[in-house]
C-alpha positions as CSV (number, residue, x, y, z in Angstrom):
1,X,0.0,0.0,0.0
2,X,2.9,2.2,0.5
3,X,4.2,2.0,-3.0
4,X,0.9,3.3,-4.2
5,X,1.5,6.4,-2.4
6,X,4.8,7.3,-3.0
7,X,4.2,6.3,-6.5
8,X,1.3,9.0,-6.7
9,X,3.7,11.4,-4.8
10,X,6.5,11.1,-7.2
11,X,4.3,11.1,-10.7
12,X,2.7,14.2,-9.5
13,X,5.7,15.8,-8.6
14,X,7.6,14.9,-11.8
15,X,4.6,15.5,-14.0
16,X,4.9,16.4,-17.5
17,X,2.7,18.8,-19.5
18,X,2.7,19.5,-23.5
19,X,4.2,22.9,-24.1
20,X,4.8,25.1,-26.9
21,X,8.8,25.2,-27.0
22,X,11.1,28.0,-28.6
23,X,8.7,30.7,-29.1
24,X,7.1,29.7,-32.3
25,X,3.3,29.4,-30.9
26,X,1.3,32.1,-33.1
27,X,4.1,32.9,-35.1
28,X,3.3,34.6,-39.0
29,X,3.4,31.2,-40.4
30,X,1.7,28.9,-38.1
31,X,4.4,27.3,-36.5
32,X,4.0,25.6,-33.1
33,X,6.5,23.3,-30.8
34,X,10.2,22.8,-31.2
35,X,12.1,23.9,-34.0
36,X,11.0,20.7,-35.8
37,X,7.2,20.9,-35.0
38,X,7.1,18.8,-31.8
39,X,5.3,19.1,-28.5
40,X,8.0,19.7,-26.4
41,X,7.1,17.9,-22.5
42,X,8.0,20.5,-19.6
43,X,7.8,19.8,-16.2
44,X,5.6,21.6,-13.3
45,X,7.7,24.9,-11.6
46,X,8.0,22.4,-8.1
47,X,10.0,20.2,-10.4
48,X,12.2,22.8,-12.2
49,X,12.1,24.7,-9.3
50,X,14.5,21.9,-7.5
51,X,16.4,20.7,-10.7
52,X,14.4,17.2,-10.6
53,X,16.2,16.8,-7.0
54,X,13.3,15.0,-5.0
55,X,14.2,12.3,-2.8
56,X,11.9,9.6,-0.5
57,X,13.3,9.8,3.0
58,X,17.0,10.9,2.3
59,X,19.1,12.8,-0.1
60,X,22.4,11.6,-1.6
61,X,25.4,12.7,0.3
62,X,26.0,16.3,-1.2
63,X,23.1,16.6,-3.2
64,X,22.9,19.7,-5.0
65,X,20.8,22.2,-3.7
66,X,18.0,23.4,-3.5
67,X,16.3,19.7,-3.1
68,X,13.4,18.3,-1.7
69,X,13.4,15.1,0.5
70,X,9.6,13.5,1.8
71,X,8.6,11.1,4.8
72,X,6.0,9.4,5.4
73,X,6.0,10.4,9.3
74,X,2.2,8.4,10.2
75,X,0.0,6.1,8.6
76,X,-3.5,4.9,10.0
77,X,-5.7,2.8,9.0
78,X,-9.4,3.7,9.8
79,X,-12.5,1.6,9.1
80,X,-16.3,3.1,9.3
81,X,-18.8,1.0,8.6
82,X,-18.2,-0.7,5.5
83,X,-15.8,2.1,4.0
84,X,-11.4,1.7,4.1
85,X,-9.9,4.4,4.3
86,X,-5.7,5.3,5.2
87,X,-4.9,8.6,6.2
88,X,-1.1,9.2,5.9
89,X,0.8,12.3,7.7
90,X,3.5,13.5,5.0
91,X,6.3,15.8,5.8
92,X,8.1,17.8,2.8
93,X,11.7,19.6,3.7
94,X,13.1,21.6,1.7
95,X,16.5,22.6,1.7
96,X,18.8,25.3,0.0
97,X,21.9,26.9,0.8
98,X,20.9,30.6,-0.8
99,X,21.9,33.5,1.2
100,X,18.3,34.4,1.4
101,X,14.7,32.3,2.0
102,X,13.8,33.8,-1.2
103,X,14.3,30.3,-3.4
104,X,12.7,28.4,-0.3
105,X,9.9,30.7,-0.5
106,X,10.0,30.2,-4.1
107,X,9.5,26.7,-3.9
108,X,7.1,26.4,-1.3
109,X,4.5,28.4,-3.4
110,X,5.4,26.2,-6.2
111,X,4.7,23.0,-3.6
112,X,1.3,24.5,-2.5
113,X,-0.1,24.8,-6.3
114,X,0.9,21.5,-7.1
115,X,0.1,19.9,-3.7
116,X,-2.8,22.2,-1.9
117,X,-6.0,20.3,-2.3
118,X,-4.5,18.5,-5.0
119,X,-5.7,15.1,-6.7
120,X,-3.6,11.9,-6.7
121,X,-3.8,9.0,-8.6
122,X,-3.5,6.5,-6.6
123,X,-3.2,2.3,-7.7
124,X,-6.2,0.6,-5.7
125,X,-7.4,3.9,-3.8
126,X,-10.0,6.9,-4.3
127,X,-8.2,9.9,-3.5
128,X,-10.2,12.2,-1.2
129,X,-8.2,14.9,-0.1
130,X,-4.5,16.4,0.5
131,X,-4.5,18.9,3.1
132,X,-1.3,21.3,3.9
133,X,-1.3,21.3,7.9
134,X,1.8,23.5,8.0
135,X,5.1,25.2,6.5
136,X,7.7,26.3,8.9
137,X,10.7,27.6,7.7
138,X,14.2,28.1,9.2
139,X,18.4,29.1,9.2
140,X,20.3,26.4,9.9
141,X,23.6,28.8,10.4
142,X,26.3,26.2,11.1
143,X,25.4,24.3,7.9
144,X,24.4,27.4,6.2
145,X,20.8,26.2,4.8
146,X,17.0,26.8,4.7
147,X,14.9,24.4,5.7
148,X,11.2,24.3,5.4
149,X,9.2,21.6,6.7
150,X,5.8,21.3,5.0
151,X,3.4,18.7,6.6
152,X,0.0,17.3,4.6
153,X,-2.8,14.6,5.7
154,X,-3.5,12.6,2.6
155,X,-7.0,10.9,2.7
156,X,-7.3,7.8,0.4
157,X,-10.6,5.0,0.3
158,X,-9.9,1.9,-0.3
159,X,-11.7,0.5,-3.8
């Protein structure tokens, strides 16, 4: 059942959409894509925001910042009636080593349009609801990074 999640996690974070590419869309002679007519796939501004750095429970050992690294910090299994339903506590942290909170401020408002209320797909499950519970950000000064912890309750039924 974990794999579901984190599965659903990961697609929606590294989601692709079709995009015009190079500038041609609407151009005087019709042109639209890359240079050679092609849909070109770009990711959501969480992903670019963090170079494609998003981890399950740990980063490599000098990972490039800014990344993002997610736990699964509770999961509880509740039963009403003749309904199943899991309710998972996620925590997001994101880390950069910029002289300012800016990026991690950045990044966070890119995490809250992709994540806030969002929809999952989810192997198995009906995806209810994904619900930000909090974003606390803070100077690490020793190592020199931002960190901001972002927690959500993710409400899945059981099909």
């Amino acid at each position: 059942m974990m794999d579901e999640f984190q599965t659903a996690i990961k697609n929606k974070a590294i989601a692709t959409t079709d995009a015009e590419g190079l500038g041609f869309s609407g151009d005087s002679l019709g042109f639209t894509g890359d240079s050679f007519g092609h849909d070109v796939p770009v990711h959501n501004n969480f992903y670019n925001s963090i170079g494609g750095r998003f981890y399950f429970e740990r980063a490599p050992q000098k990972s490039k910042h800014p990344f993002v690294v997610y736990y699964v910090i509770d999961q509880i299994y509740e039963f009403e009636f003749i309904e199943d339903f899991e309710r998972m506590i996620l925590q997001f942290n994101i880390y950069s080593n910029s002289n300012s909170s800016q990026e991690t401020n950045t990044i966070l408002g890119y995490m809250k349009t992709l994540f806030d209320w969002g929809s999952l797909s989810i192997s198995n499950y009906t995806h209810l609801f994904m619900r930000r519970d909090f974003a606390r950000i803070e100077w690490f000064r020793e190592e020199r990074v931002w960190q901001c912890a972002v927690q959500y309750t993710l409400l899945a039924q059981k099909n």
